[in-house]
C-alpha positions in Angstrom: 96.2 -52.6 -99.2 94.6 -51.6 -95.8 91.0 -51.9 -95.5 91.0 -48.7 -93.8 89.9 -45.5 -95.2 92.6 -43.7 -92.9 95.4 -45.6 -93.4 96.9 -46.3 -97.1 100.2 -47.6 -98.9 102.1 -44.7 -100.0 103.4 -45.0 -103.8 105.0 -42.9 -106.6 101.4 -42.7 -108.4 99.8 -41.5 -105.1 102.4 -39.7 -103.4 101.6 -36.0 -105.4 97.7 -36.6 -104.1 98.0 -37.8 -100.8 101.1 -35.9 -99.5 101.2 -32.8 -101.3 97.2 -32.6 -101.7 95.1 -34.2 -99.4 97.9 -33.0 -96.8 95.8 -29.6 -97.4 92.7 -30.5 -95.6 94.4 -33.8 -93.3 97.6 -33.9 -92.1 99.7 -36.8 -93.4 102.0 -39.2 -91.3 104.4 -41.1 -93.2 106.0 -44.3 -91.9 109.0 -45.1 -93.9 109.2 -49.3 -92.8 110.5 -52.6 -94.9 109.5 -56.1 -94.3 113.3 -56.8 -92.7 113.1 -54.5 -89.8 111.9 -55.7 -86.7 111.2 -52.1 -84.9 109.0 -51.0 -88.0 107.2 -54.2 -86.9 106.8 -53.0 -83.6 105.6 -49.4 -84.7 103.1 -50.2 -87.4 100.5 -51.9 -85.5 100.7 -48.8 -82.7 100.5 -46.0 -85.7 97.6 -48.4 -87.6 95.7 -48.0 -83.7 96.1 -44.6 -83.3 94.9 -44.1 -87.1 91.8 -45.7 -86.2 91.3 -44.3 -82.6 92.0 -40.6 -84.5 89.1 -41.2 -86.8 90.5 -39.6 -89.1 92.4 -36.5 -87.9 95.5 -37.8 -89.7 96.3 -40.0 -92.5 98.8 -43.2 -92.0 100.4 -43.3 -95.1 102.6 -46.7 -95.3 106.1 -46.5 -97.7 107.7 -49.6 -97.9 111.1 -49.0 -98.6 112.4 -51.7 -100.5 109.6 -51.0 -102.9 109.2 -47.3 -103.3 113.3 -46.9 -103.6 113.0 -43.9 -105.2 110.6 -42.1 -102.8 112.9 -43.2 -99.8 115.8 -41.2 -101.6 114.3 -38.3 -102.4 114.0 -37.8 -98.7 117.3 -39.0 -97.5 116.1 -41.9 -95.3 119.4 -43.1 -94.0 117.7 -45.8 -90.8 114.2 -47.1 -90.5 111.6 -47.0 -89.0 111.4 -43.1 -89.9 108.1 -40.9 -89.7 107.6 -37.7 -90.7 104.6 -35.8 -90.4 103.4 -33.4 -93.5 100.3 -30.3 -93.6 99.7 -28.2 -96.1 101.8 -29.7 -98.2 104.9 -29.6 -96.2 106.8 -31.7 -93.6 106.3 -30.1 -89.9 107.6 -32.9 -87.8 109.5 -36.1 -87.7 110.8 -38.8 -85.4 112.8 -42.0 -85.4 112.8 -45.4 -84.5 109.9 -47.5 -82.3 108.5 -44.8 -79.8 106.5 -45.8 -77.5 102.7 -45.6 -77.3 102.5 -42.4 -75.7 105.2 -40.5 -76.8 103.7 -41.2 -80.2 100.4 -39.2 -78.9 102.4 -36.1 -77.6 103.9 -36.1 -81.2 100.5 -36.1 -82.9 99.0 -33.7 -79.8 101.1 -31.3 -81.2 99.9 -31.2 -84.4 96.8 -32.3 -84.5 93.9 -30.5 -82.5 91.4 -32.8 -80.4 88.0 -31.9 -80.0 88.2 -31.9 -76.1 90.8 -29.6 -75.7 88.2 -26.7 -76.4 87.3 -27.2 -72.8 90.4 -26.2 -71.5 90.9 -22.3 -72.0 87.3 -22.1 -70.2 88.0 -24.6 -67.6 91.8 -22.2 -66.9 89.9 -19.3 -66.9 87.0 -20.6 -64.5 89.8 -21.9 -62.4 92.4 -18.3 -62.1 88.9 -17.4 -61.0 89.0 -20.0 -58.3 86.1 -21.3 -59.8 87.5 -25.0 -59.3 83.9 -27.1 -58.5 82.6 -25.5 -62.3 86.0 -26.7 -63.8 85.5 -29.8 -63.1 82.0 -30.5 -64.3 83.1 -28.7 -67.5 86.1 -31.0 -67.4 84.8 -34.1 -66.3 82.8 -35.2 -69.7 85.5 -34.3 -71.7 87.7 -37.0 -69.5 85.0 -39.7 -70.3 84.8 -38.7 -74.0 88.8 -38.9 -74.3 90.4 -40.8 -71.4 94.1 -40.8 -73.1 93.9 -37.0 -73.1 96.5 -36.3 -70.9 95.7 -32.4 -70.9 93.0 -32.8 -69.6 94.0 -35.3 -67.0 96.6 -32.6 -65.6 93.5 -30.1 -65.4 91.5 -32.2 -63.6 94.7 -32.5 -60.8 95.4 -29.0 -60.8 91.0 -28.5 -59.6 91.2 -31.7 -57.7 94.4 -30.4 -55.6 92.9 -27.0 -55.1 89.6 -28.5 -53.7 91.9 -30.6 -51.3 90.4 -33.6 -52.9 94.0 -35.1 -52.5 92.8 -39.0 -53.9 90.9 -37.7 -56.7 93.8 -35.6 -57.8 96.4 -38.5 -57.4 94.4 -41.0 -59.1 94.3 -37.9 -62.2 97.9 -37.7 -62.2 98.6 -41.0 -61.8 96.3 -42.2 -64.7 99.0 -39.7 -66.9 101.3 -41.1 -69.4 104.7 -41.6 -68.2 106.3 -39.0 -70.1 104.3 -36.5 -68.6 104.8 -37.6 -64.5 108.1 -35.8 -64.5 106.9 -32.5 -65.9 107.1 -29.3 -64.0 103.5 -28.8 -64.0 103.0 -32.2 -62.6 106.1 -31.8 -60.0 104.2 -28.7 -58.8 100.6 -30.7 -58.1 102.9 -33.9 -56.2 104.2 -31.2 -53.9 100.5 -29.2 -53.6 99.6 -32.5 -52.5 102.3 -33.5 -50.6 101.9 -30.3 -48.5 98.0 -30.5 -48.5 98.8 -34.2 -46.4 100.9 -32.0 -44.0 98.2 -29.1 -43.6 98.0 -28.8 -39.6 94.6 -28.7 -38.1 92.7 -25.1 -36.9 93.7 -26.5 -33.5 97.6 -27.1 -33.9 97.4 -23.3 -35.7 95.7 -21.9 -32.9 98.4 -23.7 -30.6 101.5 -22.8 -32.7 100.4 -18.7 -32.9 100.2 -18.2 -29.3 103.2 -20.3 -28.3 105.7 -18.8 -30.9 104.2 -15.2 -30.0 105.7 -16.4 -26.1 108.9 -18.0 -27.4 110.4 -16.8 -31.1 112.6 -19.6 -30.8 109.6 -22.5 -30.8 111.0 -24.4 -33.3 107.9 -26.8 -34.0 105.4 -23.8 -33.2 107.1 -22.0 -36.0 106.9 -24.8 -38.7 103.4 -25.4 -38.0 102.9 -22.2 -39.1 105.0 -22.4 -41.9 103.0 -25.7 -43.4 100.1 -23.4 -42.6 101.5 -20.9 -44.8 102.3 -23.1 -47.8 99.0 -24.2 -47.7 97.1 -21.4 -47.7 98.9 -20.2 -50.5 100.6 -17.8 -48.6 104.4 -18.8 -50.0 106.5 -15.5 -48.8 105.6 -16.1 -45.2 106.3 -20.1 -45.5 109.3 -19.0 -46.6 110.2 -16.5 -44.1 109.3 -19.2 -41.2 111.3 -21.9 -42.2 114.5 -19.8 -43.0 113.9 -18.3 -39.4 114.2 -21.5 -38.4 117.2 -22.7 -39.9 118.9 -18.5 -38.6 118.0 -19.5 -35.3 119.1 -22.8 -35.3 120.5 -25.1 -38.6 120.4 -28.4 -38.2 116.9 -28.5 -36.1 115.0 -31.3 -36.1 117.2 -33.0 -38.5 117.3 -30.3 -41.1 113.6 -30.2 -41.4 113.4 -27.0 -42.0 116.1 -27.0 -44.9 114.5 -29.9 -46.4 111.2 -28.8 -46.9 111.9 -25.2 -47.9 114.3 -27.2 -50.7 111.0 -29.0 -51.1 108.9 -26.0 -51.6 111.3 -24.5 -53.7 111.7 -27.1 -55.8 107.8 -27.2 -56.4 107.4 -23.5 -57.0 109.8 -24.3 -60.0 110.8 -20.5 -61.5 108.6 -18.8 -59.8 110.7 -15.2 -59.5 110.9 -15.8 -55.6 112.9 -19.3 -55.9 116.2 -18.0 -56.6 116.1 -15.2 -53.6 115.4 -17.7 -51.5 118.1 -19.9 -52.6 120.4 -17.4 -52.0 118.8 -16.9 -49.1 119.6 -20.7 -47.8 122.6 -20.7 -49.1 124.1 -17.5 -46.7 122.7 -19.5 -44.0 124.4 -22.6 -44.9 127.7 -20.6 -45.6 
């Protein structure tokens, strides 16, 4: 028997309570293990942490399978460890074999609301209102409260990256687990931030305008304007430079012009101007 009130060994006498019942009010995760099998040795003590660091919010209910024969029938377990996650009464999720850490806390994310995510449909809206500096003090003690939440983490990046604070927002995405550094969301913030470390000065801008309005084939005028445009927001025109570019002359510079408007493209993601401008590159190319 655990001497934890959130985590408890799942039986025939309890099963109708706990699962079908208490499921009602707490969600339920069942971990279907036996003493033989070395990944359910791996995933019970991460489960047993994450009961205890949920305080509650779910229920780790243990089934040992060699024990509780019948219950492992009735539900088909063909491989172990299985886990399958039950409200209201009724399964809503499952998974399979030792996950790791934090693939184990997107699973339970989905289910299971935590308190700090009420912050973040204020802390959007204050930022589509380019209210970033108020986002992040809304944000910030809801980081300190719940460092592992990794929504939060990618909210703080997206403020950070729009303030140009380019180190703060790296050390935010970095600190995120690493199934979540090769979303879309956070390929879009690396290549904000990328860009924002290319931004030309008000000088070089300056420079680039009046040369390129002498000579509309000024290559390197032309670009600076076009990493001007990207960062400004201003993605049409970015776009518009750098394929000028490449119609005036392909191969400039070593492709540079090809490669970062595949670059910007890539972190625009499906934005409903990415595949024009594919097309766009492409006729060039062809």
């Amino acid at each position: 028997m655990s001497e934890s009130p959130f985590i408890i060994d799942l039986t025939l006498e309890n099963f109708e309570q706990v699962v079908l019942r208490d499921s009602q009010q707490t969600p339920v995760l069942i971990d279907f293990w036996a003493s033989w099998c070395q990944p359910c040795q791996i995933l019970m003590p991460l489960l047993s942490k994450l009961a205890e660091e949920y305080q509650g919010k779910f229920i780790l209910a243990k089934l040992n399978t060699e024990e509780q024969q019948e219950i492992a029938a009735q539900f088909g377990i063909r491989s172990i460890p299985t886990v399958k996650l039950f409200k209201d009464g009724a399964q809503v999720d499952e998974f399979a074999g030792a996950l790791p850490e934090n693939d184990i806390r997107t699973f339970l994310d989905k289910h299971i609301p935590r308190e700090t995510n009420s912050v973040l449909p204020q802390a959007e809206h204050m930022m589509a209102m380019g209210q970033f500096s108020d986002a992040l003090e809304l944000l910030a003690p809801a980081q300190a409260a719940d460092p592992n939440n990794y929504l939060i983490l990618i909210a703080m990046a997206k403020a950070h990256a729009a303030l140009g604070n380019l180190d703060a927002a790296k050390f935010a995405v970095d600190a995120l687990p690493e199934d979540q550094q090769s979303s879309p969301e956070i390929s879009k913030i690396r290549g904000q931030l990328h860009f924002a470390e290319l931004a030309p000065d008000p000088a070089s801008i300056t420079a680039a305008e009046a040369a390129l309005e002498k000579d509309a084939n000024d290559h390197p005028s032309r670009y600076t304007l076009a990493l001007r445009d990207i960062t400004q927001g201003q993605i049409e025109s970015a776009i518009q430079q750098l394929l000028g570019i490449m119609m005036r002359e392909l191969n400039w510079n070593d492709d540079a012009a090809r490669k970062t408007l595949i670059q910007l493209l890539d972190m625009l993601g499906d934005d409903p101007i990415v595949n024009q401008a594919r097309r766009q590159m492409f006729n060039l190319m062809h």
